[in-house]
Biopython code that builds the backbone (N, CA, C, O; Angstrom):
import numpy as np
from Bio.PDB.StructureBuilder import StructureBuilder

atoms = [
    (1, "UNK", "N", (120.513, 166.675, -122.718)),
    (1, "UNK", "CA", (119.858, 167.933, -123.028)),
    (1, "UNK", "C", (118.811, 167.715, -124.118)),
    (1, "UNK", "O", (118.931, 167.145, -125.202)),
    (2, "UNK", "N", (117.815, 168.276, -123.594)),
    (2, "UNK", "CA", (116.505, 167.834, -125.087)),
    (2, "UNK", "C", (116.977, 168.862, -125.949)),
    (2, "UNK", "O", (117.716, 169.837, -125.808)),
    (3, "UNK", "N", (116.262, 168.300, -126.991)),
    (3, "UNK", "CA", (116.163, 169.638, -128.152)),
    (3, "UNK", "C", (115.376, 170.909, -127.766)),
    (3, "UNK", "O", (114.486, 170.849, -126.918)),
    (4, "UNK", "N", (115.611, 171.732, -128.213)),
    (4, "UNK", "CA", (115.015, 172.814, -128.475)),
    (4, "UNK", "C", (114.200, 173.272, -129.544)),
    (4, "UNK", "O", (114.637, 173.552, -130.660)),
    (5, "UNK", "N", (112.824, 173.357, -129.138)),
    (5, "UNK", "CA", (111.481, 173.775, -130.385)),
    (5, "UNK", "C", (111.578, 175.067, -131.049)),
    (5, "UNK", "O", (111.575, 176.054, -130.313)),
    (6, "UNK", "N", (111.639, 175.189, -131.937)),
    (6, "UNK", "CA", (111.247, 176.476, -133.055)),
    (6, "UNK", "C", (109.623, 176.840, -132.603)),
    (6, "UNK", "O", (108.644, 176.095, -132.566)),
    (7, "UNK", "N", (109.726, 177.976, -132.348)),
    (7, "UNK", "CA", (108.910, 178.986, -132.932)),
    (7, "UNK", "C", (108.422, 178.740, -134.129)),
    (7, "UNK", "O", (109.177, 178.595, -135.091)),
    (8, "UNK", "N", (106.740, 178.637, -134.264)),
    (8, "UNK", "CA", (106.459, 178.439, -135.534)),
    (8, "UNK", "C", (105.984, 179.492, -135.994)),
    (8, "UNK", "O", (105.951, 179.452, -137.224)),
    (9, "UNK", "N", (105.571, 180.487, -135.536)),
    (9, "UNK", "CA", (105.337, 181.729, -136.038)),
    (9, "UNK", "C", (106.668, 182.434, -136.507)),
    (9, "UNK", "O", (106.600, 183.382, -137.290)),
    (10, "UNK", "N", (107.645, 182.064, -136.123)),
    (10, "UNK", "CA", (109.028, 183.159, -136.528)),
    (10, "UNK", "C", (109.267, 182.395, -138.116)),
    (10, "UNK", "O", (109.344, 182.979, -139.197)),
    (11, "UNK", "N", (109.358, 180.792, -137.832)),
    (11, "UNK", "CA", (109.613, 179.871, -138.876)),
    (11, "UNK", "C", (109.256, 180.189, -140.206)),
    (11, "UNK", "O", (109.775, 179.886, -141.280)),
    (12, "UNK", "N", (108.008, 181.035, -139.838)),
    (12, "UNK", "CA", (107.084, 180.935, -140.760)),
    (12, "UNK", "C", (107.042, 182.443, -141.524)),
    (12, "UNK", "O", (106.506, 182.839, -142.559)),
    (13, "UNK", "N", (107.766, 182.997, -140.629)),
    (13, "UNK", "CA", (107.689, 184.795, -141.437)),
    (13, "UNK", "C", (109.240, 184.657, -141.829)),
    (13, "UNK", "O", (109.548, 185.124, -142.926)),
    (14, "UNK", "N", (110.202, 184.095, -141.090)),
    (14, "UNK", "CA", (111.532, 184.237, -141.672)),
    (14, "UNK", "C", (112.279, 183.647, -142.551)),
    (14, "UNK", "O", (111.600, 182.749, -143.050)),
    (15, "UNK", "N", (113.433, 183.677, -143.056)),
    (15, "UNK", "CA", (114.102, 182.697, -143.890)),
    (15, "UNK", "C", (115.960, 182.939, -143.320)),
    (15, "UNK", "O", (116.530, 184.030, -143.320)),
    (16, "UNK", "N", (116.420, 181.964, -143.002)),
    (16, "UNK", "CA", (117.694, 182.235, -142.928)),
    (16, "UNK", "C", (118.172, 182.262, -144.456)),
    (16, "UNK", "O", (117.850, 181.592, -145.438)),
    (17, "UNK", "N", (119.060, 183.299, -144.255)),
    (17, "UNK", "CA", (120.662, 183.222, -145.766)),
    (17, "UNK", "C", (121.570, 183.152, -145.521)),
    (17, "UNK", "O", (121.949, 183.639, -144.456)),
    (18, "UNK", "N", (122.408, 182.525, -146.343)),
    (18, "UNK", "CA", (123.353, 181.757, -146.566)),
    (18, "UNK", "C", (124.456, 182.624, -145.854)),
    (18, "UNK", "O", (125.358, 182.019, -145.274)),
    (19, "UNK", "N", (124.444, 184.325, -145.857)),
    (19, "UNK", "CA", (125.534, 185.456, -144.972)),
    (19, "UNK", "C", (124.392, 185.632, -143.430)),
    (19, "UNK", "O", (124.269, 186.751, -142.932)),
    (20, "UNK", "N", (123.709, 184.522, -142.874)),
    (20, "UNK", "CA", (123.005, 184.428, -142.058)),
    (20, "UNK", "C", (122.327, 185.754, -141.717)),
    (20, "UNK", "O", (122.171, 185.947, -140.512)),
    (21, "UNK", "N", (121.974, 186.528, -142.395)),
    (21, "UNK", "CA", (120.582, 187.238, -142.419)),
    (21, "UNK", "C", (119.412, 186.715, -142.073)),
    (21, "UNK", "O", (119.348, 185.491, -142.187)),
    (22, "UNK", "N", (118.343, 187.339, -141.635)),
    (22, "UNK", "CA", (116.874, 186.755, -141.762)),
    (22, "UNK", "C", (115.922, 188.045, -142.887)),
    (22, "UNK", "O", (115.998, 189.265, -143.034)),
    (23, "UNK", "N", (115.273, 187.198, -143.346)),
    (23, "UNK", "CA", (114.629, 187.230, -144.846)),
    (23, "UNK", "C", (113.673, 187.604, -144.199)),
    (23, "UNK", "O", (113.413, 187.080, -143.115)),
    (24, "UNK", "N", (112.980, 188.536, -144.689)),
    (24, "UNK", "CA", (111.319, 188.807, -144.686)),
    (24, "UNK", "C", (110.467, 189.591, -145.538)),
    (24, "UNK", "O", (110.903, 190.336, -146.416)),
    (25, "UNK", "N", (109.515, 189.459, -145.332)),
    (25, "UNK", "CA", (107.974, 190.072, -146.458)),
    (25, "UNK", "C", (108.010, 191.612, -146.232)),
    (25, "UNK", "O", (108.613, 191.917, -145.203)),
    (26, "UNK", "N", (107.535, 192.599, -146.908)),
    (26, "UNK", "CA", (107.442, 193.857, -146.605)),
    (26, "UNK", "C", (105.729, 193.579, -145.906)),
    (26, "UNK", "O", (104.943, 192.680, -146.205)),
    (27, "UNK", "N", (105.569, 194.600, -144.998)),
    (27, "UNK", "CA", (104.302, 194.727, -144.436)),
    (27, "UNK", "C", (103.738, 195.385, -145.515)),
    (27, "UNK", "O", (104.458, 195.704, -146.461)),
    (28, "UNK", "N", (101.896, 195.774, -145.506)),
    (28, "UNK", "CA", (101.153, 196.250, -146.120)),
    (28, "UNK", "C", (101.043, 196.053, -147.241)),
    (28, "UNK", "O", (100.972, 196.989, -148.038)),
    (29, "UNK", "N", (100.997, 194.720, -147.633)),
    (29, "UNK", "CA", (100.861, 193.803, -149.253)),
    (29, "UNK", "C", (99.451, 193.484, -149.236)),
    (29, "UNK", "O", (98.867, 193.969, -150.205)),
    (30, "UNK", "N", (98.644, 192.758, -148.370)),
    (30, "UNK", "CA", (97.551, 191.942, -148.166)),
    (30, "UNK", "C", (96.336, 192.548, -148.413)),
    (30, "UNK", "O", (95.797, 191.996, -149.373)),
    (31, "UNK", "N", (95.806, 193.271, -148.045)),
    (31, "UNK", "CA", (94.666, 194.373, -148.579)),
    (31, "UNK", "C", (94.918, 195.433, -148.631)),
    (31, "UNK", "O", (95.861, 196.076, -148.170)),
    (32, "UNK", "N", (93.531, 195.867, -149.584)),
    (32, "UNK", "CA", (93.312, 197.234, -149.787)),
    (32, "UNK", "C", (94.391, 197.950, -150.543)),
    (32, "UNK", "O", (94.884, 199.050, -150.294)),
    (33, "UNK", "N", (94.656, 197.137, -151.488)),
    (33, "UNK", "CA", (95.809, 197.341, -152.598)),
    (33, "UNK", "C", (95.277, 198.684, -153.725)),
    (33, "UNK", "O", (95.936, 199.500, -154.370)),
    (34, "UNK", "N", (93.815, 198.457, -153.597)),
    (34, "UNK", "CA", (93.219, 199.500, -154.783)),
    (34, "UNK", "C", (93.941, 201.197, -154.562)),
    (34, "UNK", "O", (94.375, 201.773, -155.560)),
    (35, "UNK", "N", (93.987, 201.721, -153.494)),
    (35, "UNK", "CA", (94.199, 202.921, -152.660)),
    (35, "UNK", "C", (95.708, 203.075, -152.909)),
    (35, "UNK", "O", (96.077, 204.227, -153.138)),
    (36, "UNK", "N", (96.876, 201.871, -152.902)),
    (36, "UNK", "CA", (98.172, 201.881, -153.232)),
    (36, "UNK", "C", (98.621, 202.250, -154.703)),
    (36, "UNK", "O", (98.299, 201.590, -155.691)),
    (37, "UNK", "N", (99.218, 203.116, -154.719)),
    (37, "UNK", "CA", (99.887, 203.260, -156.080)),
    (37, "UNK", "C", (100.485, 202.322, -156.251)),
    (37, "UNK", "O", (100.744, 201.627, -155.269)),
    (38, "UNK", "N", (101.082, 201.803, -157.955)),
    (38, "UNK", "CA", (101.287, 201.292, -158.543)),
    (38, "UNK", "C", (103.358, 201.142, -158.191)),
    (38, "UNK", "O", (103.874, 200.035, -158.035)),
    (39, "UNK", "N", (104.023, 202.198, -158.148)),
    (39, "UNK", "CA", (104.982, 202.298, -157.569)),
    (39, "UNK", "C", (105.378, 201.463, -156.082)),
    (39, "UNK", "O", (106.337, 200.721, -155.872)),
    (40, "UNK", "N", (104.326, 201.858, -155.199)),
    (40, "UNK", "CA", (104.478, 201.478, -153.826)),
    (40, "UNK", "C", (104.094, 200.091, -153.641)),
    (40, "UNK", "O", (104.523, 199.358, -152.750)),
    (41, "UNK", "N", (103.232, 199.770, -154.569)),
    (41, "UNK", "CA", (102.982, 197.846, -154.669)),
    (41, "UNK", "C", (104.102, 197.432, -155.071)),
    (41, "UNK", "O", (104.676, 196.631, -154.333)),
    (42, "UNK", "N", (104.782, 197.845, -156.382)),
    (42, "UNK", "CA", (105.928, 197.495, -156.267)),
    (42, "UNK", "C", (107.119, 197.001, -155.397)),
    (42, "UNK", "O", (107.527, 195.850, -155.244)),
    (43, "UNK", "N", (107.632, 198.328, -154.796)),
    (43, "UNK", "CA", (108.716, 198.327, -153.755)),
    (43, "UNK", "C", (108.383, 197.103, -152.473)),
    (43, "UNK", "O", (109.154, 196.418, -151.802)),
    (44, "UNK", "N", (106.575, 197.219, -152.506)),
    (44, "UNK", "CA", (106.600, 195.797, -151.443)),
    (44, "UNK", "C", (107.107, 194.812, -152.206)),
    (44, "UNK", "O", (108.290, 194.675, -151.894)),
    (45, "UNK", "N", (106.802, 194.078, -153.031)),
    (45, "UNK", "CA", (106.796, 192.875, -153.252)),
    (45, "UNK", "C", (108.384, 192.477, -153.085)),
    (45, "UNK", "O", (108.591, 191.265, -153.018)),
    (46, "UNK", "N", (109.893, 193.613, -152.983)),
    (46, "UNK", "CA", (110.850, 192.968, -152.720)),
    (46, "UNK", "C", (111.501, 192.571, -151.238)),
    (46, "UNK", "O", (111.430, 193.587, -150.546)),
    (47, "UNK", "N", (112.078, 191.533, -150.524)),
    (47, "UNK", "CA", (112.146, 191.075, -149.538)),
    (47, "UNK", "C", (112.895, 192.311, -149.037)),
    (47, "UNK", "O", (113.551, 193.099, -149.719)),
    (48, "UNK", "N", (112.696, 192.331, -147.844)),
    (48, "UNK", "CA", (113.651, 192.878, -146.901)),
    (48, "UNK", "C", (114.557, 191.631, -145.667)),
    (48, "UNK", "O", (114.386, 190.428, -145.471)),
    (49, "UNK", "N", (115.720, 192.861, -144.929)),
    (49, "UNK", "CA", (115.649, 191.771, -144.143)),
    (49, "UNK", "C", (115.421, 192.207, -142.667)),
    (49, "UNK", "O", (114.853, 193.290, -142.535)),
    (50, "UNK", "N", (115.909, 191.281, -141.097)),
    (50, "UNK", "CA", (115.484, 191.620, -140.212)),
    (50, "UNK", "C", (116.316, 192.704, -139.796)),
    (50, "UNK", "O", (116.859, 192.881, -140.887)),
    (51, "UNK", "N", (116.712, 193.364, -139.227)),
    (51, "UNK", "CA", (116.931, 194.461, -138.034)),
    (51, "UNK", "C", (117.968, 193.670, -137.580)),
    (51, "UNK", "O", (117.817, 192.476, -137.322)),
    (52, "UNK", "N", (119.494, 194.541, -137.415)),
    (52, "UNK", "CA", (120.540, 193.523, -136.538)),
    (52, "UNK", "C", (120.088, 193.431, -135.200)),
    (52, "UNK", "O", (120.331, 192.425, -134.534)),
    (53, "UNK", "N", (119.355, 194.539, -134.678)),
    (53, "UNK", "CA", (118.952, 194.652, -133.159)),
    (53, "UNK", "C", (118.334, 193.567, -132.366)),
    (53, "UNK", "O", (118.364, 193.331, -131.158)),
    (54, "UNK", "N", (117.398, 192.581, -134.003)),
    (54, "UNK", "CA", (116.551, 191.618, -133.740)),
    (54, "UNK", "C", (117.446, 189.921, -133.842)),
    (54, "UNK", "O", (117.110, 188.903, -133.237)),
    (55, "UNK", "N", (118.314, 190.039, -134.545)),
    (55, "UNK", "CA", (119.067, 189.230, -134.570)),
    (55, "UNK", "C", (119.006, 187.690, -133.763)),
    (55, "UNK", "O", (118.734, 186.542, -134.113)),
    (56, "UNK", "N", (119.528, 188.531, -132.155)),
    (56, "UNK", "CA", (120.066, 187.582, -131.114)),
    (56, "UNK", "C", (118.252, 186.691, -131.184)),
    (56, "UNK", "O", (117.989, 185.491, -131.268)),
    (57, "UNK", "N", (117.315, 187.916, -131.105)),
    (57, "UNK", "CA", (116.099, 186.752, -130.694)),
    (57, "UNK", "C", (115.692, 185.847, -131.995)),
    (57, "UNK", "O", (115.259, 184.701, -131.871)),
    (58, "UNK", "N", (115.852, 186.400, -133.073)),
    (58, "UNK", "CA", (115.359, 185.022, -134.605)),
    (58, "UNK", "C", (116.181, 184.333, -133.764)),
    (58, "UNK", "O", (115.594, 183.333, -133.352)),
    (59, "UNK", "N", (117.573, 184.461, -133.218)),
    (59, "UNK", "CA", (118.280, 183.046, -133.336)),
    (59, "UNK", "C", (117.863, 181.876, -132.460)),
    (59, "UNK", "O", (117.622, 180.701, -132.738)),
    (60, "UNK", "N", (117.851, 182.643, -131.168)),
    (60, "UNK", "CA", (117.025, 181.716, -130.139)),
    (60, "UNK", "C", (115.382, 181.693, -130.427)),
    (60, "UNK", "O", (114.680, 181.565, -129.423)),
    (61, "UNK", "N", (114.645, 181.819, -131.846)),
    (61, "UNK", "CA", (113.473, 181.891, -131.898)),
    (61, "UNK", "C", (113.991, 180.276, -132.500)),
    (61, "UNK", "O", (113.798, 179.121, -132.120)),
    (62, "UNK", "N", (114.806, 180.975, -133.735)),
    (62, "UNK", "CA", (114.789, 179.594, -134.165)),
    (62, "UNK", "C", (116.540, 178.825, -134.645)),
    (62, "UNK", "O", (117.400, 179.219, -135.433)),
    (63, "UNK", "N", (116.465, 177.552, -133.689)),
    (63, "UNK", "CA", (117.766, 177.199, -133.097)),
    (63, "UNK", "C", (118.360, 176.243, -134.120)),
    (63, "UNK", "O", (119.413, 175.670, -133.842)),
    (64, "UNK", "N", (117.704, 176.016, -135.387)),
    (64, "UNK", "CA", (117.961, 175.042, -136.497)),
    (64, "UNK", "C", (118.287, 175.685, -137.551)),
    (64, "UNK", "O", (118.996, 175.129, -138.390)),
    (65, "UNK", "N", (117.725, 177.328, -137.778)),
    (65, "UNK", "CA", (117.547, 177.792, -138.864)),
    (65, "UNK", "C", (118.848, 178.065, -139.713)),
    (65, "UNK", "O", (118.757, 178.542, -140.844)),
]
sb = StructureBuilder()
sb.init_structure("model")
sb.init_model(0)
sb.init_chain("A")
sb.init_seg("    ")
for serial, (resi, resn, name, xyz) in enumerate(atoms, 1):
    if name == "N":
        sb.init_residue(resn, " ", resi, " ")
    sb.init_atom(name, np.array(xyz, "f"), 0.0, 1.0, " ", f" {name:<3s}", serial, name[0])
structure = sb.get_structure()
């Protein structure tokens, strides 16, 4: 049986943890920050994680993680 390739786009937005969660960025960080309150820049910058719904596919996105 060959290996199986990762997804490098998933690789690259996710993080497995250690209670096998997947880790991710809040959307709407990247521009046009001027218009964002000071509060709401905040609350992005802390991780979220994925969606249990999304789960099954990170895993078969990525089979090492």
């Amino acid at each position: 049986m060959p290996k199986i390739k990762t997804k490098r786009g998933a690789a690259k937005r996710f993080r497995k943890t250690g209670s096998g969660k997947f880790k991710r960025k809040k959307a709407y960080r990247s521009h046009i920050l001027s218009t964002k309150d000071r509060k709401r820049k905040r609350r992005l910058r802390k991780p979220a994680y994925a969606d249990k719904t999304n789960h099954r596919k990170l895993q078969r996105q990525m089979p090492y993680a």
